[in-house]
C-alpha positions in Angstrom: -57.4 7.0 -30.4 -54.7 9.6 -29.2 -52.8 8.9 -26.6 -51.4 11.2 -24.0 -52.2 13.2 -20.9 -55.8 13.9 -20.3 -57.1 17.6 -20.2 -59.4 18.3 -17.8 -61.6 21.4 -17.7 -60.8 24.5 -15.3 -63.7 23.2 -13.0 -62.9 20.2 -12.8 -59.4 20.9 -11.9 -60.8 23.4 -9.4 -62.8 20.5 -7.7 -59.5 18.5 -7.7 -57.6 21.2 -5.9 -60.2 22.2 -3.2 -60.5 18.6 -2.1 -57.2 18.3 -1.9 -56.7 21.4 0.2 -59.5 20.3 2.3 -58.1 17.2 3.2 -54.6 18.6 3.8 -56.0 21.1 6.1 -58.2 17.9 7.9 -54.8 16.2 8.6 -53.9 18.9 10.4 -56.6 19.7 12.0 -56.7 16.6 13.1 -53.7 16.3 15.2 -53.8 19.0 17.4 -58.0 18.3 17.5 -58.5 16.4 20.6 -56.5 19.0 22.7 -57.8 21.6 21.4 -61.7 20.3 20.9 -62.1 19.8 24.7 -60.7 20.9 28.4 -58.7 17.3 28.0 -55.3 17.9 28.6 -52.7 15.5 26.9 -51.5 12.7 29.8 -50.1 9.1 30.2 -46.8 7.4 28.5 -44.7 9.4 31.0 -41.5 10.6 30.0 -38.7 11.8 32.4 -36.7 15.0 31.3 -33.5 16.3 33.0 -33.5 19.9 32.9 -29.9 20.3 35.2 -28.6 21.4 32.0 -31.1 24.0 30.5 -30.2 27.6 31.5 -31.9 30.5 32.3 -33.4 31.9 29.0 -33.0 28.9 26.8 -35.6 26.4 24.8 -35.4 22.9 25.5 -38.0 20.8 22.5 -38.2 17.0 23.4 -40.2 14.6 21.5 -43.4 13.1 23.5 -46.1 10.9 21.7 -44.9 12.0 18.6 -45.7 15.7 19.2 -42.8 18.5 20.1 -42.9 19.8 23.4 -41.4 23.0 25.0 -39.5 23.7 28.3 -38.6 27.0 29.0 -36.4 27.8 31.9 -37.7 31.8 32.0 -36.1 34.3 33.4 -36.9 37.1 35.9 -37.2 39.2 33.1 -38.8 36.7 30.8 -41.6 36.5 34.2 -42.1 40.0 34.2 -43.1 40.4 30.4 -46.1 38.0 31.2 -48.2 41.1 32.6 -47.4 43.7 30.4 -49.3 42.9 27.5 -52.2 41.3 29.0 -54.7 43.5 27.0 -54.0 42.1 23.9 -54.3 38.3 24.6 -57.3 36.4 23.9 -57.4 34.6 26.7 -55.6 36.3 29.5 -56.7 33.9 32.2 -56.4 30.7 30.5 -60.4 30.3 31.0 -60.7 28.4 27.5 -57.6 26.8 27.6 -56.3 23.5 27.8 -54.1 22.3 30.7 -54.3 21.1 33.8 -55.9 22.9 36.5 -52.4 23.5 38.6 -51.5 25.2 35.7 -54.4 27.3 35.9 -52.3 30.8 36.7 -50.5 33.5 35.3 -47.6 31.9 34.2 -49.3 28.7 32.8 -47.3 26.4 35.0 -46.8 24.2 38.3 -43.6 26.5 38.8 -43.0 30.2 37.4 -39.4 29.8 36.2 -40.1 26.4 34.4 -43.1 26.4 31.1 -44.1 23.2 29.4 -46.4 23.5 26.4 -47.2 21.3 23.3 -45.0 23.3 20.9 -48.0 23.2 18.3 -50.1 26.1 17.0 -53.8 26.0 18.1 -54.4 27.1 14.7 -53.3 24.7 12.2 -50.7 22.7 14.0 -47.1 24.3 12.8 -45.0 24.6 15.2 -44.1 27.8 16.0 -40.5 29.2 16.8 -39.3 31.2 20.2 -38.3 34.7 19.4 -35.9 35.3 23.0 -37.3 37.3 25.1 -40.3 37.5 23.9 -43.1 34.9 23.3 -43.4 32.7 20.1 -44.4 33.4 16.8 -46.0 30.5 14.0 -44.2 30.7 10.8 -47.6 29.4 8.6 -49.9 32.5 9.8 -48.4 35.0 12.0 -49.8 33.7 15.3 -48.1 35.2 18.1 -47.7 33.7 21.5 -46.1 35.4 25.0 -44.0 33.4 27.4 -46.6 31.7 28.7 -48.3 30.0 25.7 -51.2 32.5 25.6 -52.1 33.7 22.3 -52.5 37.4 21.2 -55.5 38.4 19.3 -54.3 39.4 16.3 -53.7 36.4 14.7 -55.8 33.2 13.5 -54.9 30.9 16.8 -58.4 30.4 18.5 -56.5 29.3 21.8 -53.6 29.2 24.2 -51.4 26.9 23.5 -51.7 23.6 25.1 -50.3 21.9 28.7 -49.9 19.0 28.9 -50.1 16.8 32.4 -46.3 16.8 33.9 -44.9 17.2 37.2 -41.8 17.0 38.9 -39.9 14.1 40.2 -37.4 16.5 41.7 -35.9 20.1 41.1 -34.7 19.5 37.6 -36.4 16.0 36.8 -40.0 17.0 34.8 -41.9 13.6 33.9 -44.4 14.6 31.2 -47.3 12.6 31.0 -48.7 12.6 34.4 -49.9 14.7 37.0 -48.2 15.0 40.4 
């Protein structure tokens, strides 16, 4: 008998590599797939966030049931982008989006100045990074995003991105998790 690594055949390596792929892309799939399979928005395990600190223009990512999430303070300026654009977005009025129904606006939010989103892709679950100024862009596939989480069709996302249930406790204390 000879010893040593065992060949397989092009097909067979094939097969290998497509389930492979296919389960990779399942694992992703599957933890962005119960916010993005239903109207549910994510709630409970509340988690305070001081915002005193976060100025005017600037990204604040926290950590909340294991998933990244976004507050943007916005700016005047960073508010009046959200309508200029509007005829490229997929869905302009959050109609197929999740979040919770406060959140049901323009601005995707309970307040204008302050946005909270699950900082995940709707298309594969990367997180995407904030371009300044001007929305958010996914590093895996070129989805693009404005200020307000909704996605522009040009890219593979199928949906806004998602809100989750927060309110706030006072002016700069957000709780994630819950709804007012």
């Amino acid at each position: 008998m000879t010893s040593g690594p065992i060949q397989k055949q092009p097909s067979q390596r094939r097969t290998l590599v497509l389930a492979g792929l296919g389960v990779a892309a399942s694992a992703g799939a599957a933890s962005i797939w119960p916010w993005t399979g239903s109207k549910a928005y994510p709630q409970g395990d509340p988690m305070s966030v001081d915002l005193s600190d976060l100025p005017e223009g600037k990204l604040l990512t926290v950590n909340w049931q294991d998933r990244p999430v976004w507050v943007l303070r916005r700016s005047e300026s960073d508010l009046a982008l959200l309508t200029q654009k509007d005829h490229l977005l997929t869905d302009v009025s959050s109609q197929e989006s999740v979040q919770p129904p406060a959140c049901r606006n323009p601005q995707r939010s309970l307040t204008p100045e302050v946005f909270v989103a699950i900082a995940l892709c709707t298309h594969r679950g990367c997180t995407p990074y904030h371009m300044a100024g001007k929305g958010f862009m996914c590093p895996c596939h070129a989805s693009q995003f404005d200020l307000a989480g909704r996605v522009f069709d040009d890219g593979p996302a199928p949906a806004n991105l998602v809100i989750p249930a927060y309110h706030f406790a006072a002016p700069n204390q957000l709780v994630l998790g819950e709804d007012a």
